[in-house]
ROSE-4610 file (N, C-alpha, C; in Angstrom, 1 decimal, always signed):
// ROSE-4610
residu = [X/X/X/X/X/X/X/X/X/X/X/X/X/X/X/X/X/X/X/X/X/X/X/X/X/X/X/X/X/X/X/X/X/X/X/X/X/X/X/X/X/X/X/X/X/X/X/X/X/X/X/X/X/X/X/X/X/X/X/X/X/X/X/X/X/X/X/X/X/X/X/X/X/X/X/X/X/X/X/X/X/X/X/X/X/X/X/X/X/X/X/X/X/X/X/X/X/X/X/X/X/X/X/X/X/X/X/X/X/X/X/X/X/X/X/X/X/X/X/X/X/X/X/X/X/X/X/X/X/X/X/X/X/X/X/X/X/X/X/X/X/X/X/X/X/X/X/X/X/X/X/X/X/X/X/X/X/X/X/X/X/X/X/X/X/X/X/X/X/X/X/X/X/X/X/X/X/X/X/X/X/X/X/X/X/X/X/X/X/X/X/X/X/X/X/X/X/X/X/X/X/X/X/X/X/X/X/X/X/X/X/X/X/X/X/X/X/X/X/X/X/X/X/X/X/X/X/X/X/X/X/X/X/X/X/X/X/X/X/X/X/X/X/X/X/X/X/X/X/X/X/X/X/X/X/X/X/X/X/X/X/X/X/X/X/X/X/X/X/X/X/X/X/X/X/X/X/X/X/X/X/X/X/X/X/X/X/X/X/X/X/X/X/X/X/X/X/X/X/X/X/X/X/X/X/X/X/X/X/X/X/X/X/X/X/X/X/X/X/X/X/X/X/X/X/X/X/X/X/X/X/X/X/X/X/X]
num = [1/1/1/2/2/2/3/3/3/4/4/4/5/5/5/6/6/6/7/7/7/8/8/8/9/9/9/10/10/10/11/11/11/12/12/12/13/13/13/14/14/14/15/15/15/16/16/16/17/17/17/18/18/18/19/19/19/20/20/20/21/21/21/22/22/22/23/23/23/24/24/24/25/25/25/26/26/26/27/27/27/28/28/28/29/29/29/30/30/30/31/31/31/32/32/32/33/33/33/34/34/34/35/35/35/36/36/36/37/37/37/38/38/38/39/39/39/40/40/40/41/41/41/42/42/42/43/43/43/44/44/44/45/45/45/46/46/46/47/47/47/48/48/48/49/49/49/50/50/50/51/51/51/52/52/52/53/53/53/54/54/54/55/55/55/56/56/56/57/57/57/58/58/58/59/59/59/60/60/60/61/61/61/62/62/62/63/63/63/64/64/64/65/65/65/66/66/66/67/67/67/68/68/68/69/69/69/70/70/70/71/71/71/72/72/72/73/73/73/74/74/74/75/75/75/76/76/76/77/77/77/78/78/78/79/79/79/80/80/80/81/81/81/82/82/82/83/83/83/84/84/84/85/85/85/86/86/86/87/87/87/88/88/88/89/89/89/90/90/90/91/91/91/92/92/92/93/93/93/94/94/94/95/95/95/96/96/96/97/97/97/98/98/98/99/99/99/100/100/100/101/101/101/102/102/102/103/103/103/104/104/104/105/105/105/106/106/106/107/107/107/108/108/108/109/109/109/110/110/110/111/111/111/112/112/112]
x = [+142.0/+140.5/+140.1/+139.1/+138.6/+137.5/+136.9/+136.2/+135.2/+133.7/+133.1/+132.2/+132.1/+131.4/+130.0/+128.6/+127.7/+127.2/+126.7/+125.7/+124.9/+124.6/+123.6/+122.6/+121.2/+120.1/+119.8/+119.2/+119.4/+118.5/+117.5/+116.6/+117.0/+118.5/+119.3/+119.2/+119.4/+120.2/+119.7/+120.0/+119.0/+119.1/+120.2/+120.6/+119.2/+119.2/+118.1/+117.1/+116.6/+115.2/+115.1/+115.5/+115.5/+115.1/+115.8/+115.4/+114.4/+114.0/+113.0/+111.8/+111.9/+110.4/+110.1/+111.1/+111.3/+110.5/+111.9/+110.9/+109.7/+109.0/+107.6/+107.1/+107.0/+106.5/+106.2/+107.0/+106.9/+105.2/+104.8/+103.2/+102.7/+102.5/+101.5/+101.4/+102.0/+102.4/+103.5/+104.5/+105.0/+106.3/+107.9/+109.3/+110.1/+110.9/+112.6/+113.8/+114.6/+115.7/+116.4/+117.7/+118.0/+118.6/+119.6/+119.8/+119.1/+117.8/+116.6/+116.3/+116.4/+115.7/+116.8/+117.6/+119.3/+119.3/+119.0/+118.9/+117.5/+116.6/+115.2/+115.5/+116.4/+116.2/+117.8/+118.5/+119.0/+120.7/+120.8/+122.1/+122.3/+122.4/+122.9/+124.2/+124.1/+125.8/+125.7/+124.9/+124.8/+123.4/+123.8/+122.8/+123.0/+124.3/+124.5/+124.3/+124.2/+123.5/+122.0/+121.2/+119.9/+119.2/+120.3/+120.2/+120.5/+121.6/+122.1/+121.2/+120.2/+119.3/+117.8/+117.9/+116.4/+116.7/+118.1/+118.6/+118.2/+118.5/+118.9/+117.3/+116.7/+115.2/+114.5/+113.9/+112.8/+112.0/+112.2/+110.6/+109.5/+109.0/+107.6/+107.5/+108.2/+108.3/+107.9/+107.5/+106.9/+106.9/+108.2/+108.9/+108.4/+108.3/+108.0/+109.0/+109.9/+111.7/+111.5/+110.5/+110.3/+109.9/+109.2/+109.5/+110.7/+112.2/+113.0/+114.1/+114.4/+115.3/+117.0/+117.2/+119.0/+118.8/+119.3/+119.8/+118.8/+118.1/+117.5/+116.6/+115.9/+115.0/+115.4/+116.9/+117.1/+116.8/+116.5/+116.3/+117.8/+118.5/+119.6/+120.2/+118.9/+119.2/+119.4/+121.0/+121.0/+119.8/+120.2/+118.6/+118.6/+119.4/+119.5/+118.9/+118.8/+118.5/+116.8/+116.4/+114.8/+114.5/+115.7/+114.9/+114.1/+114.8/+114.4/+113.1/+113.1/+111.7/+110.7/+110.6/+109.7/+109.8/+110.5/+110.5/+109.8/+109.8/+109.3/+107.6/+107.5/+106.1/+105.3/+106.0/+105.1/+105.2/+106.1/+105.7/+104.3/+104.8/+103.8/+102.5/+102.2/+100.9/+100.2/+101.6/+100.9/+100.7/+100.8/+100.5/+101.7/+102.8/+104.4/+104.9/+105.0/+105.6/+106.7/+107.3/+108.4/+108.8/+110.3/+110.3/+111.9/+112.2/+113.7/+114.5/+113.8/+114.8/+114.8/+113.7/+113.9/+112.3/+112.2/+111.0/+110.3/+108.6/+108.6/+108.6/+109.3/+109.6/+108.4/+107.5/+105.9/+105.6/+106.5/+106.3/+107.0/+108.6/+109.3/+109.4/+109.3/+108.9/+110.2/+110.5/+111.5/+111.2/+111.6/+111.2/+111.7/+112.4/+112.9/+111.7]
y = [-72.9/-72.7/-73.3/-72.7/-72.8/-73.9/-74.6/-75.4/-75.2/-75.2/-75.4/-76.6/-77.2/-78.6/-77.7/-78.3/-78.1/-77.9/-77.5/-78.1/-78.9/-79.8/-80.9/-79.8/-80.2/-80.5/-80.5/-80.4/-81.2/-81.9/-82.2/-82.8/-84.4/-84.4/-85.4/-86.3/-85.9/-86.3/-87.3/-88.8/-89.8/-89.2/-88.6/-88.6/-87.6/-86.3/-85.0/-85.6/-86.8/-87.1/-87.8/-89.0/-89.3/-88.6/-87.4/-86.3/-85.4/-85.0/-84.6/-85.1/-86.6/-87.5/-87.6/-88.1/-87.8/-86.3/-85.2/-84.1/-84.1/-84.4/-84.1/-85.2/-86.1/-87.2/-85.9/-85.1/-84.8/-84.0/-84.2/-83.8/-82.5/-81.6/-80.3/-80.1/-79.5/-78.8/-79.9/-80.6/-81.5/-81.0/-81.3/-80.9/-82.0/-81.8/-82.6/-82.3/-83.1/-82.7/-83.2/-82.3/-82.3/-83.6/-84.5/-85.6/-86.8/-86.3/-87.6/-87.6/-86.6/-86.3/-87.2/-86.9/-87.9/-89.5/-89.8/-91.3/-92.0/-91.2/-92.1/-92.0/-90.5/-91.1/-92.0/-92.8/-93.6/-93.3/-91.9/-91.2/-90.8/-91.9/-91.3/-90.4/-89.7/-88.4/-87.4/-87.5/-86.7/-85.4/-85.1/-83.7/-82.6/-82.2/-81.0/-81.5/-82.4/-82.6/-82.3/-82.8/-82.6/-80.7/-80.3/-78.9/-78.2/-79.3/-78.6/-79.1/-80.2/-80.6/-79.5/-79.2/-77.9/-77.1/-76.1/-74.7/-75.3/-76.2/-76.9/-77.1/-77.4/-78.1/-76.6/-77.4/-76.1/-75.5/-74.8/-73.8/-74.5/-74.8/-75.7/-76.8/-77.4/-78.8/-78.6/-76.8/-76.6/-77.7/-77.7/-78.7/-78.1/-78.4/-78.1/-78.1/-77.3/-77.1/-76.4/-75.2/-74.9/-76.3/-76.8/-78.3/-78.9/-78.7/-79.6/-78.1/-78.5/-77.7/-78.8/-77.9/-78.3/-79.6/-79.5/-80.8/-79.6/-80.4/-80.1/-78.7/-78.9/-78.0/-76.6/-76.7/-75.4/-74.7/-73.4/-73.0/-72.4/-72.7/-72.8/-71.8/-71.0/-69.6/-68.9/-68.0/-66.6/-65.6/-65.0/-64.0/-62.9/-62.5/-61.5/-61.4/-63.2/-64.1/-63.7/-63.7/-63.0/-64.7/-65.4/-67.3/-67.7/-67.1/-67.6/-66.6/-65.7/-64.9/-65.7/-66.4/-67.3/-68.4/-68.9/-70.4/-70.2/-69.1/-69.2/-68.8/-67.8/-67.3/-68.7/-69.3/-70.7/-71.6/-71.9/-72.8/-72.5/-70.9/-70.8/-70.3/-70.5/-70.4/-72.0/-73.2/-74.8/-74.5/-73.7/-74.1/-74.2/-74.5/-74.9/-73.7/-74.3/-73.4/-73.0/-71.5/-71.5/-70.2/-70.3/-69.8/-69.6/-68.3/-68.0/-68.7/-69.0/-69.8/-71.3/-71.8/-73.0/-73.7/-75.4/-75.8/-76.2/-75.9/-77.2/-78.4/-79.5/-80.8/-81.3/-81.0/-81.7/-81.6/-81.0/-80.8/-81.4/-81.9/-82.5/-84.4/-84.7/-86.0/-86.9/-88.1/-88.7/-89.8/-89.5/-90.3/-91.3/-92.2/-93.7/-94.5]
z = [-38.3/-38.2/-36.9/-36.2/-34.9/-35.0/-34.3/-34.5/-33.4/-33.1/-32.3/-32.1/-31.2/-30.6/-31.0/-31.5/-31.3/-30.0/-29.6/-28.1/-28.1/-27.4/-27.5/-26.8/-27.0/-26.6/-25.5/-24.2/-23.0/-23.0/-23.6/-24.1/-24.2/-24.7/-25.3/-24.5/-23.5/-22.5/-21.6/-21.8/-20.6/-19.1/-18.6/-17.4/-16.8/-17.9/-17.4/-17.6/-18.2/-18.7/-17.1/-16.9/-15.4/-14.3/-14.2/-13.1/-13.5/-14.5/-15.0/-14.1/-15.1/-14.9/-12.8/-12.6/-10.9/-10.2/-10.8/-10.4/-10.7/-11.7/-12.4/-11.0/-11.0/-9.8/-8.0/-7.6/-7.1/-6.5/-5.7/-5.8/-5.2/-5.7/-5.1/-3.5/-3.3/-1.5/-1.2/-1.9/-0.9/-1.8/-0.5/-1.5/-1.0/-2.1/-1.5/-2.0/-1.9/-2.1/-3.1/-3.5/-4.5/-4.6/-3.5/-3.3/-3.3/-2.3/-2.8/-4.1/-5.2/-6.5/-7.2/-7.1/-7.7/-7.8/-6.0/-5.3/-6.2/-6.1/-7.2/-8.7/-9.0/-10.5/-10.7/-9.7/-9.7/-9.8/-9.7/-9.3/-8.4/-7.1/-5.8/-6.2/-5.4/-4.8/-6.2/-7.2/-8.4/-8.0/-7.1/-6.7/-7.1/-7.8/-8.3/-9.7/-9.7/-11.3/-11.7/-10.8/-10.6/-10.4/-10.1/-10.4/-11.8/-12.3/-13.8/-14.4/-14.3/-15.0/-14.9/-13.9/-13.7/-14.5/-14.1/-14.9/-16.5/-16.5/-18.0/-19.1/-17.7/-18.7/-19.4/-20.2/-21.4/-20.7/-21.0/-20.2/-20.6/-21.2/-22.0/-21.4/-20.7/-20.0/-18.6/-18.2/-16.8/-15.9/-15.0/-14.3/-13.2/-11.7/-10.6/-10.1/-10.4/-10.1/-8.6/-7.9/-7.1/-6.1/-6.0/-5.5/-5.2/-5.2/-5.1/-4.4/-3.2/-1.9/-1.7/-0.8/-0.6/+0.7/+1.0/+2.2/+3.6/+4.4/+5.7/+5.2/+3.7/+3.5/+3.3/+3.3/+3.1/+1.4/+1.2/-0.4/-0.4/-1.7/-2.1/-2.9/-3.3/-4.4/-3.2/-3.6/-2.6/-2.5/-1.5/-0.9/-2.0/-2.3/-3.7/-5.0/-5.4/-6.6/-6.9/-8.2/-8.4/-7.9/-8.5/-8.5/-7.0/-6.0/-4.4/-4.3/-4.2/-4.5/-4.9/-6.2/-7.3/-6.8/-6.5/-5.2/-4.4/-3.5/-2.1/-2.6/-3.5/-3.9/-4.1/-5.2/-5.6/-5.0/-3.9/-2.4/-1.9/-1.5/-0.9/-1.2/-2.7/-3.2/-2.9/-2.6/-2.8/-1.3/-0.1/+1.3/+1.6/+0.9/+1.8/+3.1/+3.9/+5.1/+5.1/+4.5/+4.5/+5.2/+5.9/+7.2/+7.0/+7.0/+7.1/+6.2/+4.7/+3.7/+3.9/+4.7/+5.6/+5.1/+4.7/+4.7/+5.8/+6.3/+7.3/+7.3/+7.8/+7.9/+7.4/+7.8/+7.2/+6.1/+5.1/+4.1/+2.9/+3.6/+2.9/+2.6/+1.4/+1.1/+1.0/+1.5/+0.8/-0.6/-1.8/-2.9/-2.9/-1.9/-2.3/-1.6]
């Protein structure tokens, strides 16, 4: 007989609640990165986590996931992806400058 693990929750999860509350801090026209998002919620070098945590969070918890970019402002969804389309749309409904897949500097915040 086969056995399956339940799936937890991501809800569960102290590590996503951290990056969550962090992202949510993030303020209207302003971005950062996935690494600063890590470093404040207290997981330096855990940036690819802070992405499994976006993909990961509820829809109902309307996170400002568009808010949070790659290293040097770059957006990180391939050009193909509906997600970079919806990124760039809701950047640039807050004012964000976005230019060839690229933020302007003036826009990007560091959270430490």
């Amino acid at each position: 007989m086969v056995r399956f693990k339940a799936l937890r929750d991501p809800r569960d999860n102290p590590l996503f609640q951290e990056i969550w509350n962090v992202v949510a801090a993030i303020p209207r026209g302003q971005v950062s990165t996935y690494g600063s998002v890590a470093r404040a919620a207290g997981l330096p070098g855990r940036a690819r986590l802070v992405g499994r945590a976006l993909r990961e969070s509820p829809k109902e918890m309307m996170l400002p996931w568009h808010r949070v970019v790659g290293a040097g402002g770059r957006i990180v969804l391939p050009p193909a992806e509906p997600g970079r389309r919806e990124q760039i749309r809701r950047l640039r409904a807050e004012k964000v400058l976005v230019r060839e897949g690229r933020i302007g500097r003036s826009f990007m915040i560091d959270l430490e």
